[in-house]
FIKOL-247576 format. One record per residue (C-alpha): residue number from 1; residue in three letters; x, y, z. Coordinates in nm, 4 decimals. Layout:
% residues N
{r NUM; "ALA"; {X; Y; Z}}
...
END
This chain:
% residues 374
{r 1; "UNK"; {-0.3351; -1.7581; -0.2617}}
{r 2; "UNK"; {0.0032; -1.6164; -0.2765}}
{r 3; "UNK"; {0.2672; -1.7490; -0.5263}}
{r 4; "UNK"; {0.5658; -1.8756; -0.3876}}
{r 5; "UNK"; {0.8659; -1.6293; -0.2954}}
{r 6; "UNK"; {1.0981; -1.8035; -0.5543}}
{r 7; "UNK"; {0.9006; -1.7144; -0.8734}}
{r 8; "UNK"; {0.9337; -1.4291; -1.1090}}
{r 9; "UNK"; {0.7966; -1.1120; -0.9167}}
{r 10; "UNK"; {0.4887; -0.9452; -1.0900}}
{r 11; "UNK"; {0.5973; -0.5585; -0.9752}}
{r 12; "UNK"; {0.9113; -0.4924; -0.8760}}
{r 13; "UNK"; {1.0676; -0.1609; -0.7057}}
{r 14; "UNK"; {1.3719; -0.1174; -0.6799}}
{r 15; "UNK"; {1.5274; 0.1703; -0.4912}}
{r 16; "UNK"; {1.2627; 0.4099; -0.5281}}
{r 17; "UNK"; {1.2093; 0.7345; -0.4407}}
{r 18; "UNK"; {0.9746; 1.0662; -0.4341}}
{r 19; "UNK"; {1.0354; 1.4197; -0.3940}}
{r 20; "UNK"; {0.7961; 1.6867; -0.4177}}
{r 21; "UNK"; {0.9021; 2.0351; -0.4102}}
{r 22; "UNK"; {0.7073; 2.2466; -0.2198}}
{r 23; "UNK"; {0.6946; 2.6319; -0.1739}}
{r 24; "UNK"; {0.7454; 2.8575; 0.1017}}
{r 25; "UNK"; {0.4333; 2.9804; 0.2670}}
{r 26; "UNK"; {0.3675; 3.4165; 0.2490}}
{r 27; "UNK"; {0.5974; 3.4870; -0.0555}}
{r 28; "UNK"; {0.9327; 3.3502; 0.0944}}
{r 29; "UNK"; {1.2218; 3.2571; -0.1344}}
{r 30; "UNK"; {1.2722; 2.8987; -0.2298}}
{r 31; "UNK"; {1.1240; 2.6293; -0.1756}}
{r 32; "UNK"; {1.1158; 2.3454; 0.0339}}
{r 33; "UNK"; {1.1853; 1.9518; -0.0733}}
{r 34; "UNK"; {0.9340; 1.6998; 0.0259}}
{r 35; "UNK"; {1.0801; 1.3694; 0.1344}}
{r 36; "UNK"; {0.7752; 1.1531; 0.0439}}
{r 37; "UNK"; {0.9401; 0.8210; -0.0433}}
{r 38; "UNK"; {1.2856; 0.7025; -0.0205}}
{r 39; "UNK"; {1.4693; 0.4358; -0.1304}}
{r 40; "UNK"; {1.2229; 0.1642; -0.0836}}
{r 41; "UNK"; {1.2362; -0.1827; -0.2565}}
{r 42; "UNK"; {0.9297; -0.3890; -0.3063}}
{r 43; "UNK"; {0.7604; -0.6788; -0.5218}}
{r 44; "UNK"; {0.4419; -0.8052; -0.5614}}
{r 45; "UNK"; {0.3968; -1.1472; -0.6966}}
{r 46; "UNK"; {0.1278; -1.3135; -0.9031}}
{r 47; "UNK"; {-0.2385; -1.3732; -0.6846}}
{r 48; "UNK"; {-0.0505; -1.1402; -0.3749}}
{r 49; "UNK"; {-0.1726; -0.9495; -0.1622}}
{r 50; "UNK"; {0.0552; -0.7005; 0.0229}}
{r 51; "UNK"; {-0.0750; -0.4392; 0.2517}}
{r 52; "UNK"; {0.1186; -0.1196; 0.3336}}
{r 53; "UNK"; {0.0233; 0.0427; 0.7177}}
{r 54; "UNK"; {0.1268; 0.3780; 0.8287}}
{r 55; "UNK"; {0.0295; 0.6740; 0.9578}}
{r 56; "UNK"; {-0.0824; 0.9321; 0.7785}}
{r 57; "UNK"; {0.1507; 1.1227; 0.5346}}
{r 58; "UNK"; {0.4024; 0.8018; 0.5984}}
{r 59; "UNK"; {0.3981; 0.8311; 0.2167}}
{r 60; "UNK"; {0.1950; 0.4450; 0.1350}}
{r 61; "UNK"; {-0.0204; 0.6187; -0.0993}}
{r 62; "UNK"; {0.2306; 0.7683; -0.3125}}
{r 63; "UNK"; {0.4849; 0.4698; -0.3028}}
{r 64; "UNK"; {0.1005; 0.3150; -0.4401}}
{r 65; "UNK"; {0.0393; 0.5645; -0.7039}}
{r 66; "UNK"; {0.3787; 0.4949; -0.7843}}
{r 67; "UNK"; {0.3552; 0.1471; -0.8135}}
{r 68; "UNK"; {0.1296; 0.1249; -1.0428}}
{r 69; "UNK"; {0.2507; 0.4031; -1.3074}}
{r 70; "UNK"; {0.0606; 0.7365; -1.1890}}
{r 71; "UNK"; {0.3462; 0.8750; -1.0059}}
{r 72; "UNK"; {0.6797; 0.9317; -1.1402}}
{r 73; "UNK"; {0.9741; 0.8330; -0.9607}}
{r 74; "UNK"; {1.2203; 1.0719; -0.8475}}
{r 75; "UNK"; {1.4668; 0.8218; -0.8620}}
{r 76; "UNK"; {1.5271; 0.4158; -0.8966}}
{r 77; "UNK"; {1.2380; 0.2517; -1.1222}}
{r 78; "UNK"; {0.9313; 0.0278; -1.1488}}
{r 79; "UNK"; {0.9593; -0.2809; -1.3011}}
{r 80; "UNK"; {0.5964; -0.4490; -1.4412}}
{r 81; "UNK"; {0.6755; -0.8569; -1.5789}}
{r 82; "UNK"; {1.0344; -0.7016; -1.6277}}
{r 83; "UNK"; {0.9681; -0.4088; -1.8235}}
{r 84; "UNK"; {1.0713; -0.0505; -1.6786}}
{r 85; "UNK"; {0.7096; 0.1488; -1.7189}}
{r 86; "UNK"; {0.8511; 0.4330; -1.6960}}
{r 87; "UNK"; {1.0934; 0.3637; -2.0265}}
{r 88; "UNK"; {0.8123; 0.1810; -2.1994}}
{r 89; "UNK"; {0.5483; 0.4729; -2.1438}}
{r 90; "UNK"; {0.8408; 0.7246; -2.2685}}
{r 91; "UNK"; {0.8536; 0.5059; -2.5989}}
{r 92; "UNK"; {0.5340; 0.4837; -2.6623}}
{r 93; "UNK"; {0.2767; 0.6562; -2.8375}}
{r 94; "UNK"; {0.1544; 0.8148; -2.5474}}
{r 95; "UNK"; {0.4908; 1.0577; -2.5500}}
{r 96; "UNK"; {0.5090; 1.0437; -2.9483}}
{r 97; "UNK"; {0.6749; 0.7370; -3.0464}}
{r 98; "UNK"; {0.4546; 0.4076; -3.1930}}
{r 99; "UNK"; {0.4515; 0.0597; -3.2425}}
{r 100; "UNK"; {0.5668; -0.2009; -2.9981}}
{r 101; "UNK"; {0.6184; 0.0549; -2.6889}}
{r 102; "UNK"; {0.2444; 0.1778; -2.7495}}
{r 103; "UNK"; {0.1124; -0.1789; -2.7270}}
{r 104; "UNK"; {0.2911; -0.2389; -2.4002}}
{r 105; "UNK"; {0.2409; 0.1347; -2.2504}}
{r 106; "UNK"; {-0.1658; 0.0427; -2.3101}}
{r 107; "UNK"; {-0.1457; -0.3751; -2.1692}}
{r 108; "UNK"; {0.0867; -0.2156; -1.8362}}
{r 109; "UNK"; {-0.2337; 0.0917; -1.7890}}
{r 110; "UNK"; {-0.4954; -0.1906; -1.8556}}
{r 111; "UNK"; {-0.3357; -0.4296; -1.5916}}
{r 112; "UNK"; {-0.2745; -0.1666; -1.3148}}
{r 113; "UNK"; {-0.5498; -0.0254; -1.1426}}
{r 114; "UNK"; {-0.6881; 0.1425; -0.8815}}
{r 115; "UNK"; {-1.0138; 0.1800; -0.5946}}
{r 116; "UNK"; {-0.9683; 0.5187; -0.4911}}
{r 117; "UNK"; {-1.1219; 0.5182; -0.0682}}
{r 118; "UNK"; {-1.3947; 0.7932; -0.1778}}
{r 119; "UNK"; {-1.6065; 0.5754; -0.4629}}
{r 120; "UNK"; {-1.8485; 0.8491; -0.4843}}
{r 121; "UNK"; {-1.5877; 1.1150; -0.6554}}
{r 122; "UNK"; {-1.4534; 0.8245; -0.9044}}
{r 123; "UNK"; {-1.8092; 0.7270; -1.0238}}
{r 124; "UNK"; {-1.9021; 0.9661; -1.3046}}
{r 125; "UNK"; {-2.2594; 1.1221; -1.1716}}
{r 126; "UNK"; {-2.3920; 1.1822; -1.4717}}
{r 127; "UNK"; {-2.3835; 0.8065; -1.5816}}
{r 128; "UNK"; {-2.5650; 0.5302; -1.4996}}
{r 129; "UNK"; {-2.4143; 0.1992; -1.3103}}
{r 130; "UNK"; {-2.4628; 0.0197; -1.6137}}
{r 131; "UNK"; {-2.2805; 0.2465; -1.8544}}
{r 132; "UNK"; {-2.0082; 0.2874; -1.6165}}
{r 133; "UNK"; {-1.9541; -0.0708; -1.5973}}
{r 134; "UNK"; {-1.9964; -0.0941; -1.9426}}
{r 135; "UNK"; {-1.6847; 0.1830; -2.0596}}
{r 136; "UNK"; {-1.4014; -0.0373; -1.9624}}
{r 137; "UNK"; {-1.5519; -0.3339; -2.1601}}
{r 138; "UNK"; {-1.5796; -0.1335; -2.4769}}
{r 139; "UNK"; {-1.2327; -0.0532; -2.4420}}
{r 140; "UNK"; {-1.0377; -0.3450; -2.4003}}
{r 141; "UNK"; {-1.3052; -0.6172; -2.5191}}
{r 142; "UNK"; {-1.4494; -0.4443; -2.8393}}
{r 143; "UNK"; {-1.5728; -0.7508; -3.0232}}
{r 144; "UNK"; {-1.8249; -0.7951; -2.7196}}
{r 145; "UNK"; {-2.1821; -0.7266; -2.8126}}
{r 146; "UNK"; {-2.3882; -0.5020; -2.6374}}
{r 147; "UNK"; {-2.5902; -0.7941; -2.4777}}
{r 148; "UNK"; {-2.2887; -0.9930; -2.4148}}
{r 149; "UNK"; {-2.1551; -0.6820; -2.1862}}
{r 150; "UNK"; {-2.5169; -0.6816; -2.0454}}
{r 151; "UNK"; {-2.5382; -1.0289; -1.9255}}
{r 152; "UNK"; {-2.1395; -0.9987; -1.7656}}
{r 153; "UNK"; {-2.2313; -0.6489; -1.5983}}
{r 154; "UNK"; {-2.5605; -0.8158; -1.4553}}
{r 155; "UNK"; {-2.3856; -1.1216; -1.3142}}
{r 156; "UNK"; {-2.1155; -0.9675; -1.1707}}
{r 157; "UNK"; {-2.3837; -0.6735; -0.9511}}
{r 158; "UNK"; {-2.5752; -0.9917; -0.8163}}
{r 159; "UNK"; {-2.2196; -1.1857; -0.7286}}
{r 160; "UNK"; {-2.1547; -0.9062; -0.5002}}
{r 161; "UNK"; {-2.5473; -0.9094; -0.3711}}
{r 162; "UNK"; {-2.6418; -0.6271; -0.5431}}
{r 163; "UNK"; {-2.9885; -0.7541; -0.6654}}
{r 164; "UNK"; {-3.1942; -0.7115; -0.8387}}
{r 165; "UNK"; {-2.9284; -0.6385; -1.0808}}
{r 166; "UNK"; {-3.1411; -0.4630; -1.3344}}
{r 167; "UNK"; {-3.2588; -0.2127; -1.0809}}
{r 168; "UNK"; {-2.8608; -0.1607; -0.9776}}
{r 169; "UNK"; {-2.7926; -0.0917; -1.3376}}
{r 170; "UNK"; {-2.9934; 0.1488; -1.3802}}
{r 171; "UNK"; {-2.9037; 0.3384; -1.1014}}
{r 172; "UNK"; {-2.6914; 0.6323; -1.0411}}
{r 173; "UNK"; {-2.4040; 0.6714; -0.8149}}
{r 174; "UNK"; {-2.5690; 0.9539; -0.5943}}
{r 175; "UNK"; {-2.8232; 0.6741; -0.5435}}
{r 176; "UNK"; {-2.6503; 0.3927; -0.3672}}
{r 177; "UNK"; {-2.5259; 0.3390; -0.0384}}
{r 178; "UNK"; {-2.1202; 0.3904; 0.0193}}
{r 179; "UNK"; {-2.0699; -0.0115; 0.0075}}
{r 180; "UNK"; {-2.2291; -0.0246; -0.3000}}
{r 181; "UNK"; {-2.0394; 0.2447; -0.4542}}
{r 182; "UNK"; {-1.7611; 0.0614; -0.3346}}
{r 183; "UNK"; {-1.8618; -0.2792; -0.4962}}
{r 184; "UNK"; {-1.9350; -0.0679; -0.8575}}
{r 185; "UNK"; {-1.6041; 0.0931; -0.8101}}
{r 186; "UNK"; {-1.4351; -0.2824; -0.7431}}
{r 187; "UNK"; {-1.6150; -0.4110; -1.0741}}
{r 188; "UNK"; {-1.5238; -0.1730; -1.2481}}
{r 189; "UNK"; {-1.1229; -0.2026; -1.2225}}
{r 190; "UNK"; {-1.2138; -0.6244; -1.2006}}
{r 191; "UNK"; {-1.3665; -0.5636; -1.5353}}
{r 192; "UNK"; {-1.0118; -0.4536; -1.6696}}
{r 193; "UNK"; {-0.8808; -0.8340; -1.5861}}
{r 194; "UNK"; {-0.5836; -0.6566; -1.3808}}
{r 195; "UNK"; {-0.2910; -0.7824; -1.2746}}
{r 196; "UNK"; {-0.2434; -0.5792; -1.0012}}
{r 197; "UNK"; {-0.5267; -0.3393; -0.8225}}
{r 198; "UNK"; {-0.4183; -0.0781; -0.5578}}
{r 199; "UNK"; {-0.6810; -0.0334; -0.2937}}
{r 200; "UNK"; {-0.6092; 0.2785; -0.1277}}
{r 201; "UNK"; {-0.8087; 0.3476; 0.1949}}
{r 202; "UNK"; {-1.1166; 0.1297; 0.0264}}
{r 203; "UNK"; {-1.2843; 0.0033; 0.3315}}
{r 204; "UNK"; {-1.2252; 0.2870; 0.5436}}
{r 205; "UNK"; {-1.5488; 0.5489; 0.4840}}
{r 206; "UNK"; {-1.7344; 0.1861; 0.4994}}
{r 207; "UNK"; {-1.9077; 0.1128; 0.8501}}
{r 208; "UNK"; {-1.7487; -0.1264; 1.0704}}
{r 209; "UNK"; {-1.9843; -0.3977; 1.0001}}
{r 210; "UNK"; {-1.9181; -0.3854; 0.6333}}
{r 211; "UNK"; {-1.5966; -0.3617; 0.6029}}
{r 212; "UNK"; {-1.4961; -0.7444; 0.6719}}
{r 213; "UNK"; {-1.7517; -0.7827; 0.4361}}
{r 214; "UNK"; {-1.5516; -0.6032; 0.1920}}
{r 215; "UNK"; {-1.2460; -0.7872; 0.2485}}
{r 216; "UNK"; {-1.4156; -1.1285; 0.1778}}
{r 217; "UNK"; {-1.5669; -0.9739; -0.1636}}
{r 218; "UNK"; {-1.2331; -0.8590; -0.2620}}
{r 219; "UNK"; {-1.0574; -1.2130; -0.1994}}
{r 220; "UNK"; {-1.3808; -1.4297; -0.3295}}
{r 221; "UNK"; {-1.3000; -1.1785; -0.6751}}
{r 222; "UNK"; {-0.9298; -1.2258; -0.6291}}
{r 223; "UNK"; {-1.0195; -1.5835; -0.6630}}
{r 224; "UNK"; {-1.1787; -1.5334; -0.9897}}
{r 225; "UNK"; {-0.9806; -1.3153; -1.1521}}
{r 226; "UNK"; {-0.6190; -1.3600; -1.0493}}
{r 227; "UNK"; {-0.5239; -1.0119; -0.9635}}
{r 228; "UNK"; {-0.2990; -0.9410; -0.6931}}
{r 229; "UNK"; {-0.4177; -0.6477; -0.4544}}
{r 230; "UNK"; {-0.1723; -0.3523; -0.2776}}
{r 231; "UNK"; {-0.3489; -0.2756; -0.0239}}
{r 232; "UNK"; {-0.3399; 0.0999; 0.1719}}
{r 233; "UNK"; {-0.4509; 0.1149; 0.5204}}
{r 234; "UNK"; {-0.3259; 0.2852; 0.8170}}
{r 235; "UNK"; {-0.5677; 0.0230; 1.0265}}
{r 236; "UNK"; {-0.3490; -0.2537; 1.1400}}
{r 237; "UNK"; {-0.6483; -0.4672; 1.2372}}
{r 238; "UNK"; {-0.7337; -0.4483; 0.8430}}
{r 239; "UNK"; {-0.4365; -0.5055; 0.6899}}
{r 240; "UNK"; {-0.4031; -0.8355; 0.9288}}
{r 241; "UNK"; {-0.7484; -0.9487; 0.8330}}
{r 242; "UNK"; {-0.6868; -0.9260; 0.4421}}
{r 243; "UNK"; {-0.3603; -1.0667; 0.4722}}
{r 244; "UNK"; {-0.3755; -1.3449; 0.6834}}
{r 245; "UNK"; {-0.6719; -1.4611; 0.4887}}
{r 246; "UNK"; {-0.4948; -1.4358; 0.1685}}
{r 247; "UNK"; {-0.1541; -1.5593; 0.2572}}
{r 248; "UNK"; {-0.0077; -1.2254; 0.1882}}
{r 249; "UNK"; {0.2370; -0.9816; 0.4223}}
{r 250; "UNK"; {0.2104; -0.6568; 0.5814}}
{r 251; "UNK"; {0.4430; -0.3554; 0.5075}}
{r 252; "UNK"; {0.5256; -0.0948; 0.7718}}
{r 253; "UNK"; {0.6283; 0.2525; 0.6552}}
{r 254; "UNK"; {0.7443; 0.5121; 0.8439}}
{r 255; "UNK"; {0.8205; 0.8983; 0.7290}}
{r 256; "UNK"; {0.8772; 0.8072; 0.3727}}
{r 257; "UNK"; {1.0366; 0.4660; 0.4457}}
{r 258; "UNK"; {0.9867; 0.0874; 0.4348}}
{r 259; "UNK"; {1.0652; 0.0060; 0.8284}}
{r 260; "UNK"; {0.9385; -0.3621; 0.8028}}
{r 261; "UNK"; {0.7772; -0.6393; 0.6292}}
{r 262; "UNK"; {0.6828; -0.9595; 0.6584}}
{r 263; "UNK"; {0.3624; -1.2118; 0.6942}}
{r 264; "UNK"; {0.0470; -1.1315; 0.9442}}
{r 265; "UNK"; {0.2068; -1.3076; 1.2100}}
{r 266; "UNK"; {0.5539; -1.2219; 1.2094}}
{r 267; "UNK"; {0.4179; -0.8561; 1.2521}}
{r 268; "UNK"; {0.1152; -0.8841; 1.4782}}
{r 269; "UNK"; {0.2545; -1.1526; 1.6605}}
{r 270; "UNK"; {0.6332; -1.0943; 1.6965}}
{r 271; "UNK"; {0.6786; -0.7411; 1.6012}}
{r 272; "UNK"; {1.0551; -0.6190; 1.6115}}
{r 273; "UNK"; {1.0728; -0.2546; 1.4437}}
{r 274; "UNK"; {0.9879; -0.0679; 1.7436}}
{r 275; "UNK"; {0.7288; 0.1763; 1.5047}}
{r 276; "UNK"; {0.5835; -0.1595; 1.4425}}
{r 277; "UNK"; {0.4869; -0.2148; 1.7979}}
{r 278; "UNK"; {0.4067; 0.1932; 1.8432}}
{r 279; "UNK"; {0.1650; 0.0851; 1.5556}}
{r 280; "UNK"; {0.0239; -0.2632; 1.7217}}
{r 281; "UNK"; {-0.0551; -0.0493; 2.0149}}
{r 282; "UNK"; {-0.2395; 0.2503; 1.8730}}
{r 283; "UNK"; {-0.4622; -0.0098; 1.7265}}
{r 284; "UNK"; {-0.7571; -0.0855; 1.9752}}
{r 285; "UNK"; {-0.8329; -0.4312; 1.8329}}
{r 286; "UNK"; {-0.4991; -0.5698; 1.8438}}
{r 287; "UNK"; {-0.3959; -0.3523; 2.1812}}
{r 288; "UNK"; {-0.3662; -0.6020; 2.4519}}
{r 289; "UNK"; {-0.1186; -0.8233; 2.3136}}
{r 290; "UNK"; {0.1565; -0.5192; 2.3628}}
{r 291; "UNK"; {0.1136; -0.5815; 2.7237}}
{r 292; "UNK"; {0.1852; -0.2022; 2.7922}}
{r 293; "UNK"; {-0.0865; 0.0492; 2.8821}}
{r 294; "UNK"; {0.0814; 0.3612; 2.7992}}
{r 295; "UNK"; {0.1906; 0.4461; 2.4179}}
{r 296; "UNK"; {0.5873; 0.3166; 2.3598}}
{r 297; "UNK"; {0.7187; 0.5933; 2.2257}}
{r 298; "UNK"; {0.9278; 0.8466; 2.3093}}
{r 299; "UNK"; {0.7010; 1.1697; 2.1481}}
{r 300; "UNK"; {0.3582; 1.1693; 1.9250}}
{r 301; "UNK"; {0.4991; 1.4335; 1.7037}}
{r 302; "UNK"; {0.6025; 1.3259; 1.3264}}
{r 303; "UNK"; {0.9080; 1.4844; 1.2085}}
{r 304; "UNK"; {0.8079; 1.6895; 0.8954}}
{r 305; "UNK"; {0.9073; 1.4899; 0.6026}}
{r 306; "UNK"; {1.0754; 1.8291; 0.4621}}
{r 307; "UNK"; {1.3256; 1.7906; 0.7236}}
{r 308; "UNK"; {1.3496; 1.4543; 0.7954}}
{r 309; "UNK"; {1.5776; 1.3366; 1.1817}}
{r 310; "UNK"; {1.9289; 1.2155; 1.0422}}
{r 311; "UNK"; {2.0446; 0.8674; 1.0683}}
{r 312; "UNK"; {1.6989; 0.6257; 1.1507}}
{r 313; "UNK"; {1.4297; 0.8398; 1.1003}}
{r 314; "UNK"; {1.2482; 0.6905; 1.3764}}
{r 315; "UNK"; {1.4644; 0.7727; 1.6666}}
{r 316; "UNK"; {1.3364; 1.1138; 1.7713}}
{r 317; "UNK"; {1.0586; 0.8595; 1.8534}}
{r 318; "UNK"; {1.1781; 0.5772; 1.9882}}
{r 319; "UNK"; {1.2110; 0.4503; 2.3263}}
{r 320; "UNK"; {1.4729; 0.2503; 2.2721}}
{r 321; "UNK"; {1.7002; 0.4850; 2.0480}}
{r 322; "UNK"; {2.1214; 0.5198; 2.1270}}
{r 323; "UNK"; {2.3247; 0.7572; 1.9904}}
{r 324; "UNK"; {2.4407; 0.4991; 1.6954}}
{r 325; "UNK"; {2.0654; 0.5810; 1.5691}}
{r 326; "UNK"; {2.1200; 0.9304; 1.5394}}
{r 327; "UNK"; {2.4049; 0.8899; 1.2796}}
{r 328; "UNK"; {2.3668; 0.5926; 1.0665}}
{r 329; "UNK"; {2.0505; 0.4564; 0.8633}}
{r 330; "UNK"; {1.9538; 0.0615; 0.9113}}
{r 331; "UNK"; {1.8636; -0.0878; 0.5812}}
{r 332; "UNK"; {1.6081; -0.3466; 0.5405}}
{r 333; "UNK"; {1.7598; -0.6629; 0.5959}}
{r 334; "UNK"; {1.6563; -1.0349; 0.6548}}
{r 335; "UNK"; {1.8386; -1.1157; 1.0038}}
{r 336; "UNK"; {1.6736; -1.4778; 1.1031}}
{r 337; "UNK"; {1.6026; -1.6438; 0.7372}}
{r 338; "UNK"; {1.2653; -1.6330; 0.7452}}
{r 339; "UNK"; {1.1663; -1.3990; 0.5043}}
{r 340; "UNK"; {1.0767; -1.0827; 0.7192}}
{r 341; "UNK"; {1.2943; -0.7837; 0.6493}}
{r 342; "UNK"; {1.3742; -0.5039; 0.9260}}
{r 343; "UNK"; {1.5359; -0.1697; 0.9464}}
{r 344; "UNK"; {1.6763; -0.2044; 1.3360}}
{r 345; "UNK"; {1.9990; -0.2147; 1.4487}}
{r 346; "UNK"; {1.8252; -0.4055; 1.7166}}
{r 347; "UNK"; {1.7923; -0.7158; 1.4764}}
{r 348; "UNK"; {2.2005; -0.7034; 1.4445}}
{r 349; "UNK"; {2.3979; -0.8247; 1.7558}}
{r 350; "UNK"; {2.7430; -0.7054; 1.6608}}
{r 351; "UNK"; {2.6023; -0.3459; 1.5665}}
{r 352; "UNK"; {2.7824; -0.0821; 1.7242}}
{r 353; "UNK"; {2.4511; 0.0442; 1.8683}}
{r 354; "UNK"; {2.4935; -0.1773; 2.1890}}
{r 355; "UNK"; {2.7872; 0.0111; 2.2696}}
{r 356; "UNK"; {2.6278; 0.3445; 2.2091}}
{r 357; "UNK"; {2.4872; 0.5840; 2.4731}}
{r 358; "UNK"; {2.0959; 0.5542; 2.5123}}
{r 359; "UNK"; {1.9888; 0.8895; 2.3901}}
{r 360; "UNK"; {1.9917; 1.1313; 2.6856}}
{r 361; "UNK"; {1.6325; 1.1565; 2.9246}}
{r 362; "UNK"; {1.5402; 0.7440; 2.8398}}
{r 363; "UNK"; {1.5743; 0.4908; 3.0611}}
{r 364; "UNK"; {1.4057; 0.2336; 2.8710}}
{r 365; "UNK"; {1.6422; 0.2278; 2.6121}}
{r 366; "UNK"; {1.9460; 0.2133; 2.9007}}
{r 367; "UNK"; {1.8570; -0.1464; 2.9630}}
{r 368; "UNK"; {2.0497; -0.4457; 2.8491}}
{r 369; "UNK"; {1.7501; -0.6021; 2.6396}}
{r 370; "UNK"; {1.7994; -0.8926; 2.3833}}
{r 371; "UNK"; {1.8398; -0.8794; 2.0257}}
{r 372; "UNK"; {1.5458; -0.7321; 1.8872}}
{r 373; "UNK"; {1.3072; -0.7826; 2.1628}}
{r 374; "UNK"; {1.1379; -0.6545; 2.4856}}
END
C-alpha cells in the first residue's frame, strides 16, 4: 500500500521539537521546562502507514498533534506537499492576512485529521449520527444536495456493518456501542478525503476481539480513499498488525525521542535499539521471541522528561550502557542500507563505546557482544 521510499514525501519533519513550560508545584519560583519532543525527523508518504510505539508520556501523541498542525513546534518545522504549515497558517486569513495563504491554510486543515482514542467525547451529544456525518460534507462539498449527502452517509454506515443504516443515522452517540462510535468517528475524518489521518490510541478502549477488526476497517477505507494513517499505540502487537498488513514501518520513541524505525520485521523480528527489545518484551503477545524471562533493563523508572539523563537518554535504563552513553547522544542513522534507522552506538563498530567502561553494577553490558546484537 505504501509508496515507494524514493518519491516525494507527503509530511515531512524535520528537526522538530516541543517544550512545554511547566510550573512549580505549592507556589515555588520558576518554572520547570518540559522536554516533550526533541529533534525528531520524520515523513510520511502517500497511502503510508507509520505507527509510533512508546510508553506513556514518550511524547508520540504530541510529535502527532504536531504533525498534523495542532501543536506548534518549539523548534524545526512541518512540511505538508512542501509547504511549511506553520508559515502558511501565519499568512493566512486565519492570523489576518488573505488570499492565496488562506486557501492553502484551509486545503492543509481539510487534509489532516484526526480519531481521537475516546470517540464518545469527540461526537457532539446533542446531534444525531446523521448530522454529524453530514457537517464535514457541507463544508468542503457545498454543491452536494441534501439527498446526495444522504445516500453517501448511508452507504458508508452499512460499509462498516452498521445496518440498518437508517436506524444508525438516526441515532445518538450516547446510544451506540464504543466500536461504533469508533466507526462514526473514522467516517467522519474519511468524509474530509484526508491525506493524512492521525489515529491516536483508536483501538485501545475497543475489546480485544474488535480491535483487529478495526484495523482491517481502517485499511479496507485506506484502500478507498488514499489517506495515509499515523498511527499512536503504545501496544507493539498493534502497531505490527497494522503495519505489516499495510506495508508500512514502526517508530520507537523513547523520553521525547525517535530511538528507531523501520518495517514490522526489522523491529519485531531483529530488534537492535535495546528500548526496542525492553518494548518487544513487555508485550505479552510478542514475548517469547526475546528468549529472556526477566525484563532487560536495567530499572522500570522513566527519567522525568523535565530533567532528562545526559548523553542517550536511555542509558539510566539500559543493560547494556558504557560510560560513552553517558556523555554523547547517538543520532538516528542507517548503519546496514536497508532502510531502518537507529540511535545505538551499538549499530557503529568503530564507536568509542567499545572501549568505554560498562557502567558500574552491570555485568551484562561487560561482555564482548557483537555489533548491535545479543
Amino acid at each position: 500500500m505504501s509508496n515507494a521510499r524514493g518519491d516525494d514525501p507527503l509530511l515531512s519533519l524535520r528537526d522538530v521539537s516541543i517544550h512545554f513550560h511547566k510550573e512549580r508545584l505549592f507556589g515555588l519560583a520558576g518554572s520547570e521546562t518540559v522536554h516533550a519532543v526533541d529533534d525528531v525527523s520524520l515523513d510520511i508518504y502517500e497511502n503510508d502507514v507509520v505507527a509510533l510505539v512508546g510508553e506513556s508520556g514518550c511524547g508520540k501523541t504530541t510529535l502527532g498533534k504536531t504533525a498534523i498542525g495542532v501543536q506548534r513546534p518549539t523548534e524545526g518545522s512541518v512540511l505538508y506537499r512542501g509547504q511549511d504549515i506553520w508559515e502558511t497558517k501565519s499568512g493566512s486569513g486565519l492570523f489576518g492576512g488573505r488570499g492565496d495563504d488562506e486557501y492553502a491554510a484551509k486545503e492543509i486543515r481539510r487534509s489532516l485529521q484526526m480519531i481521537h482514542q475516546d470517540p464518545g467525547s469527540s461526537l457532539n451529544a446533542n446531534y444525531t449520527i446523521e448530522s454529524i456525518l453530514s457537517a464535514p460534507l457541507e463544508r468542503w462539498q457545498p454543491e452536494m444536495t441534501e439527498a446526495d449527502r444522504r445516500v453517501r452517509i448511508y452507504g458508508l454506515l452499512e460499509y462498516v456493518g452498521m445496518t440498518p443504516a437508517k436506524d444508525f443515522a438516526g441515532r445518538y452517540p450516547h446510544q451506540l456501542s464504543g466500536g461504533e462510535q469508533q466507526r462514526v468517528a473514522l467516517i467522519r475524518s474519511l468524509l474530509m478525503n484526508p491525506d493524512l489521518i492521525l489515529a491516536d490510541e483508536a483501538i485501545s478502549a475497543l475489546d480485544v476481539s474488535l480491535r483487529a477488526e478495526m484495523m482491517e476497517l481502517m485499511l479496507e477505507l485506506q484502500e478507498q480513499f488514499d489517506t495515509s494513517y499515523l498511527f499512536i499505540s503504545h501496544n507493539l502487537a498493534n502497531a505490527k498488525h497494522l503495519t505489516q498488513r499495510a506495508g508500512g514501518r514502526i517508530g520507537i520513541m523513547y523520553l521525547g525521542e525517535l530511538v528507531e524505525i523501520g518495517t514490522p520485521e526489522q523491529i519485531i523480528h531483529d530488534p537492535q535499539h535495546p528500548y526496542t527489545k525492553v518494548l518487544l518484551w513487555a508485550t505479552s503477545d510478542l514475548r517469547n521471541r526475546t528468549g529472556v524471562d526477566t525484563p532487560p533493563v536495567r530499572s522500570l523508572d522513566i527519567p522525568e522528561p523535565t530533567d532528562p539523563p545526559s548523553g542517550c537518554r536511555f542509558h539510566t535504563r539500559c543493560l547494556e550502557a558504557r560510560t560513552a552513553c553517558t556523555r554523547d547522544c547517538p543520532s538516528l542513522e542507517d548503519h546496514d542500507g536497508d532502510g531502518r534507522r537507529t540511535a545505538c552506538f551499538r549499530r557503529d563498530a568503530t564507536h568509542e563505546y567499545w572501549e568505554s567502561e560498562p557502567l558500574a553494577g552491570d555485568a551484562n553490558a561487560a561482555e564482548e557482544n557483537a555489533v548491535g546484537g545479543d
